[in-house]
Structures are given as structure tokens and as C-alpha cells.
Residue frames as a rotation matrix with the C-alpha (Angstrom) as fourth column:
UNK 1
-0.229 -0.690 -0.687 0.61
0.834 0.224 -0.503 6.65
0.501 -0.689 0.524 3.09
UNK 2
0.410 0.237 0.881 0.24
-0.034 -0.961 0.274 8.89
0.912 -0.143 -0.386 5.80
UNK 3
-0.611 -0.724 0.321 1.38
-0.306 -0.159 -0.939 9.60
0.730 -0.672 -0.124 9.56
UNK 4
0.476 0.627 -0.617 -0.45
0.411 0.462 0.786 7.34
0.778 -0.627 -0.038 11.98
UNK 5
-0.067 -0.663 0.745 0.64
-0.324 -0.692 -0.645 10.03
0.944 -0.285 -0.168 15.17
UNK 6
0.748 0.244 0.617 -0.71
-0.629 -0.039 0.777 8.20
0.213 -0.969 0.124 17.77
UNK 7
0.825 -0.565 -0.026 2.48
0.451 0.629 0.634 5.60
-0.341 -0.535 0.773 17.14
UNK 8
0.261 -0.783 -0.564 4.65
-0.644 -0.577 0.503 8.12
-0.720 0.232 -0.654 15.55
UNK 9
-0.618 -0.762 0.195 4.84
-0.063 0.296 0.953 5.85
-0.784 0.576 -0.231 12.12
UNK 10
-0.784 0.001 -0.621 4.20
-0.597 -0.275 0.753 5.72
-0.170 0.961 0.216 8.67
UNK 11
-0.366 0.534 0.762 0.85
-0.505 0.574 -0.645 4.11
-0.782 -0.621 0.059 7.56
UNK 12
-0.873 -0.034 -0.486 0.10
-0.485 -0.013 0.874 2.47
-0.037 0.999 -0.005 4.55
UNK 13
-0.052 0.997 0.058 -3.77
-0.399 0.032 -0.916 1.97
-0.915 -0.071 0.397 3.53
UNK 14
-0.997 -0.081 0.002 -4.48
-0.034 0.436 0.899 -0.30
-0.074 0.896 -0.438 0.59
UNK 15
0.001 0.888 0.460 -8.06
-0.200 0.451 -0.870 -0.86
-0.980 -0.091 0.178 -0.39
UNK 16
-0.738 0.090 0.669 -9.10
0.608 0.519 0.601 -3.58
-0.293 0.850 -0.438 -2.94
UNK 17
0.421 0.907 -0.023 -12.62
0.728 -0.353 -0.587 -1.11
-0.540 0.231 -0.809 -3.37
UNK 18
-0.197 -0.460 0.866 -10.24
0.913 -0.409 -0.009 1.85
0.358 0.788 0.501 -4.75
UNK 19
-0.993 0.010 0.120 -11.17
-0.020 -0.996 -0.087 5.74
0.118 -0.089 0.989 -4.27
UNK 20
-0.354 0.651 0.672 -14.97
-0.782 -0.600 0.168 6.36
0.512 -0.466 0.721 -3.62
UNK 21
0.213 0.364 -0.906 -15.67
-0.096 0.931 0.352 3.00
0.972 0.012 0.234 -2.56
UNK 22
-0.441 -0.629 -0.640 -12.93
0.611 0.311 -0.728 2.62
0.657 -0.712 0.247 -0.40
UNK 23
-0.918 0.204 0.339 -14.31
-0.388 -0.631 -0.671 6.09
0.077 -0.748 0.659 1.72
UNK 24
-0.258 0.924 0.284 -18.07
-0.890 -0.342 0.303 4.53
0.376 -0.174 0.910 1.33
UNK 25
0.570 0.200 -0.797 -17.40
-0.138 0.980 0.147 0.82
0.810 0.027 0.586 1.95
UNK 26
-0.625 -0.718 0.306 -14.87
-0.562 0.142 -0.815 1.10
0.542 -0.681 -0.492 4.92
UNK 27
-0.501 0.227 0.835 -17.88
-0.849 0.060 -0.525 0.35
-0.170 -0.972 0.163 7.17
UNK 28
0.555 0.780 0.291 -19.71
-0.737 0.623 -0.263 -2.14
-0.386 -0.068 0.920 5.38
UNK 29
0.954 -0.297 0.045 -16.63
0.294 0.894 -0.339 -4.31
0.060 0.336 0.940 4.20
UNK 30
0.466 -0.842 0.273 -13.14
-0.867 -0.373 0.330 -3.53
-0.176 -0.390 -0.904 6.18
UNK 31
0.098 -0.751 0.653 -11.84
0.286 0.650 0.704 -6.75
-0.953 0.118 0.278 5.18
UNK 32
0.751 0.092 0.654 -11.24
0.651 0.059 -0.757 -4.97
-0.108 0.994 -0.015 1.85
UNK 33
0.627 -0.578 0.522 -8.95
-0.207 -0.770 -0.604 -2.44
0.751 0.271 -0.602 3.30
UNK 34
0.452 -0.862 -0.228 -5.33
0.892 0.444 0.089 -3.75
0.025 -0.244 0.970 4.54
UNK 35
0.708 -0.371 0.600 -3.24
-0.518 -0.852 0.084 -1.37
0.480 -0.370 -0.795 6.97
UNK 36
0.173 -0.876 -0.450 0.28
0.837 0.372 -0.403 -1.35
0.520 -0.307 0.797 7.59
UNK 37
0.925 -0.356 -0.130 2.44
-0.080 -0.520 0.850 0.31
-0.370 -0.777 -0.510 10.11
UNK 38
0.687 -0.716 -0.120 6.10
0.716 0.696 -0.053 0.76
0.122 -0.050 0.991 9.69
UNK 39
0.899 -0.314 -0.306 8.68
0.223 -0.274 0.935 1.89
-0.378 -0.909 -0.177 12.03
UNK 40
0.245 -0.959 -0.142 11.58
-0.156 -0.183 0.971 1.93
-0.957 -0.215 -0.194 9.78
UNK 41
0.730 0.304 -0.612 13.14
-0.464 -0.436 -0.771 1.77
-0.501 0.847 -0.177 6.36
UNK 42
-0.544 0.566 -0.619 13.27
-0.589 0.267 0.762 -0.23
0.597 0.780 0.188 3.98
UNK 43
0.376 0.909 0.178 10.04
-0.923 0.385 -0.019 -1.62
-0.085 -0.157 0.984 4.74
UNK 44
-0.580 -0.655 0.484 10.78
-0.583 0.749 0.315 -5.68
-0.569 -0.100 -0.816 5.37
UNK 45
-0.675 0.472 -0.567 9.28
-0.386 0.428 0.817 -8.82
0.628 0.771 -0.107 2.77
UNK 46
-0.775 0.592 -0.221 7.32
0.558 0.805 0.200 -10.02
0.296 0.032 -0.955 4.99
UNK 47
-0.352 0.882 -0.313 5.19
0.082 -0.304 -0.949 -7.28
-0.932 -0.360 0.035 6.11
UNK 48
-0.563 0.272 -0.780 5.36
-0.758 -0.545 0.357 -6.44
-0.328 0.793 0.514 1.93
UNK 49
-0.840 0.088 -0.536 4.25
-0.213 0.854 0.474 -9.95
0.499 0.512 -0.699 1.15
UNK 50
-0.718 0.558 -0.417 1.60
0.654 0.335 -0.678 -10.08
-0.239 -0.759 -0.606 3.91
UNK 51
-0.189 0.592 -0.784 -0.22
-0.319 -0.792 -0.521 -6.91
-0.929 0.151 0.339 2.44
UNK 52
-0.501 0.027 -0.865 0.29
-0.866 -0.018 0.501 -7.81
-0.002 0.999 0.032 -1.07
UNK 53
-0.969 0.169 -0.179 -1.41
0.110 0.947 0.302 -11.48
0.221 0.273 -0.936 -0.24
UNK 54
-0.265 0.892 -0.367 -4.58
0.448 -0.223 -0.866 -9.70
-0.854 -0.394 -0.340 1.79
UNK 55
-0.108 0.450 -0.886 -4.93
-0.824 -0.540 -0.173 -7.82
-0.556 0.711 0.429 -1.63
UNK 56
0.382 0.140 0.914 -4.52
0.367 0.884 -0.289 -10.95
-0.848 0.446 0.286 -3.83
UNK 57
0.715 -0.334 -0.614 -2.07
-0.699 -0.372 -0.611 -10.11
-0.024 0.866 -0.499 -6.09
UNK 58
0.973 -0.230 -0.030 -0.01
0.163 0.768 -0.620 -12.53
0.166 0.598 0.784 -7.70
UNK 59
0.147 -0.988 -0.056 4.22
0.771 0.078 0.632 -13.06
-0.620 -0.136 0.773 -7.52
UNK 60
-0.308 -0.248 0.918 4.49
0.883 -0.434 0.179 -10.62
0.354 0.866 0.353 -10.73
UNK 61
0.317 0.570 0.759 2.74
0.312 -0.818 0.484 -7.98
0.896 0.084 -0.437 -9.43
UNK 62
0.919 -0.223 -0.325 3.85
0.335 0.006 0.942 -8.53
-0.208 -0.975 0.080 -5.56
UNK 63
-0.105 -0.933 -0.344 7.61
0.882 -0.248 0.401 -7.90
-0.460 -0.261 0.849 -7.01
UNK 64
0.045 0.091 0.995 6.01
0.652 -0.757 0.040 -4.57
0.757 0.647 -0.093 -8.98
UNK 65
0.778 0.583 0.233 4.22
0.144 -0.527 0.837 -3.54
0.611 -0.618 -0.495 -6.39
UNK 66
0.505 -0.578 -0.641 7.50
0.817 0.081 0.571 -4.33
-0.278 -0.812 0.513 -3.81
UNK 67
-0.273 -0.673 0.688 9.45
0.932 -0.362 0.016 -1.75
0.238 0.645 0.726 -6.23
UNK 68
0.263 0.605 0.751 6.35
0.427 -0.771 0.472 1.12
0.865 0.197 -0.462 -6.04
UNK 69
0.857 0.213 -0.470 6.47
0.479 0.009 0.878 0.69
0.191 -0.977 -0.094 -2.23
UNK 70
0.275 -0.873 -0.402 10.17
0.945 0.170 0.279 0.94
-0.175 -0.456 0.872 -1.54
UNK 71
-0.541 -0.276 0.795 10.55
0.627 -0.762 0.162 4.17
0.561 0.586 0.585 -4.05
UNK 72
0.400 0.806 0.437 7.10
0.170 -0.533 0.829 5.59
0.901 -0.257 -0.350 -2.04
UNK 73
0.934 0.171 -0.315 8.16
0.355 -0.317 0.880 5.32
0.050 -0.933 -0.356 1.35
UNK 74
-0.114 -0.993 -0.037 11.64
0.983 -0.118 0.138 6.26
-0.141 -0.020 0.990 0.23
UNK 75
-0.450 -0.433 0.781 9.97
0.689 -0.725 -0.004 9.53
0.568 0.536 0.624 -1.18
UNK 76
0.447 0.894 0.017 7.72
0.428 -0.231 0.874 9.92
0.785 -0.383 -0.486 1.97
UNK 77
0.621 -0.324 -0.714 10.27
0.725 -0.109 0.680 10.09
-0.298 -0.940 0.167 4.46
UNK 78
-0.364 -0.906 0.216 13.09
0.930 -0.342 0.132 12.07
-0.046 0.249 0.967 2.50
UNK 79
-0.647 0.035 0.761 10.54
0.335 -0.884 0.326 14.71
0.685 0.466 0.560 1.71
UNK 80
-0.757 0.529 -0.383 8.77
0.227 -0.337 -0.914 14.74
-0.613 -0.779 0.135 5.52
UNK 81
-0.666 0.742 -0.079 5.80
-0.144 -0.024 0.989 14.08
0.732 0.670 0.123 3.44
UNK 82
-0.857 0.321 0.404 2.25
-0.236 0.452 -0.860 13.48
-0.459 -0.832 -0.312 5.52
UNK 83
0.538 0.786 0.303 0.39
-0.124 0.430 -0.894 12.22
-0.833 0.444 0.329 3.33
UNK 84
-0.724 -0.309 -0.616 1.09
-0.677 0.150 0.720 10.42
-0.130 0.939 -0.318 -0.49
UNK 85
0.057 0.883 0.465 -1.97
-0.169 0.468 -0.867 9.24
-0.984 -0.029 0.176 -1.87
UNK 86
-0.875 -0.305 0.375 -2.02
-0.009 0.787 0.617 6.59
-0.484 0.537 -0.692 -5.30
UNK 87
0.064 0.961 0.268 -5.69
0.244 0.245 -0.938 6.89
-0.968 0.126 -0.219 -6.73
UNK 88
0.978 0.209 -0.003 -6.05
-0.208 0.977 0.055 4.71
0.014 -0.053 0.998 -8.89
UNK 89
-0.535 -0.835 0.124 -3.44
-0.684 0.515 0.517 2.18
-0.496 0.192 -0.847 -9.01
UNK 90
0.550 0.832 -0.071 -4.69
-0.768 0.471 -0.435 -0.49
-0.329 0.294 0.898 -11.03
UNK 91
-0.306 -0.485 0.819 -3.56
-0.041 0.866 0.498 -4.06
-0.951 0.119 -0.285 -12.14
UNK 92
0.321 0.509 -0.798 -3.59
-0.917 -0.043 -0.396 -4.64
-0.236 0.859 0.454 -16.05
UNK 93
0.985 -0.126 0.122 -2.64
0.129 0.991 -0.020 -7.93
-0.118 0.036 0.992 -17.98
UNK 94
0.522 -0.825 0.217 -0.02
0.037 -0.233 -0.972 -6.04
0.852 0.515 -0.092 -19.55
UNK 95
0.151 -0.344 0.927 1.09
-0.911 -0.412 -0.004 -4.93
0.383 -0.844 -0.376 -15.84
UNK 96
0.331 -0.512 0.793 0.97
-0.699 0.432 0.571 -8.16
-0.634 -0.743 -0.215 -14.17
UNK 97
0.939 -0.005 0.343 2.37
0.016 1.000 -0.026 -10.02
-0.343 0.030 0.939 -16.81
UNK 98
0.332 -0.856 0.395 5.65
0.268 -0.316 -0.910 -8.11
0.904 0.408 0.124 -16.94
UNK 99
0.716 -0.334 -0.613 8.12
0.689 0.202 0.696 -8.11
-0.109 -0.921 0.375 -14.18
């Protein structure tokens, strides 16, 4: 997450490539990296559910992941954060097969 200043909101940056990838692959494969905007708090299901399908992740994981989010941008804004960076996050079986 960071501050996207030219609209004055919160961005969230997913990328299916991860940490060095993600900085060396933007240009050769940008359908791997899925950017939100958002204007306001809590964040709504359908922009979470739109991001979480461009990543392909799965119901189990989409309602983990919906948890991570909500807690993140809850701790981005309270603490006038500009930046909160995840690296790695990863999916395990153990992870998406527990809700």
C-alpha cells in the first residue's frame, strides 16, 4: 500500500511475480500486477473480490486475504502510514485450506 498523490488515495499493488520479479517483470508482464485505488474505508467486496480474482486465489483464501486487507488499510490510515509493504505473502495448502 502506498499514497497514489496524484488522486489523493490509498493504493494497493499486488503482484502474482512477488518481490524481485515484481520490480523486474513490471515491463515485460503487467498483467501480473493488479492495482487498486481506494477512496474510503472499509474497502468494499467487490473491489476485494475483483483483485483477489485477477490474482487467482480461491474462496478460502479470498476470505483470508479479505481479513489481511481490512486490518492493513485499517493500520495504514490510523497510523498516516505512506507506505506498508507485505514481501512475501505467500499461499500454502495449510493456508488456503483453513478459513
Amino acid at each position: 500500500m502506498l499514497v497514489d498523490r496524484a488522486p489523493s488515495r490509498v493504493a494497493i499493488v499486488w503482484s502474482t511475480a512477488g518481490g524481485h520479479g515484481h520490480r523486474a517483470g513490471r515491463d515485460d508482464t503487467p498483467e501480473r500486477i493488479v492495482t487498486i485505488t481506494v477512496d474510503r474505508r472499509p474497502i468494499s467486496a467487490r473491489i476485494t473480490c475483483c483483485a483477489f480474482e485477477a490474482l487467482g486465489l480461491d474462496r478460502d483464501c479470498q476470505k483470508q486475504m479479505s481479513k489481511m486487507l481490512t486490518g492493513s488499510i485499517r493500520a495504514f490510515t490510523e497510523k498516516d502510514m505512506s507506505l506498508l509493504e507485505v514481501n512475501p505473502l505467500v499461499v500454502t495448502k495449510t493456508a488456503s485450506s483453513s478459513a
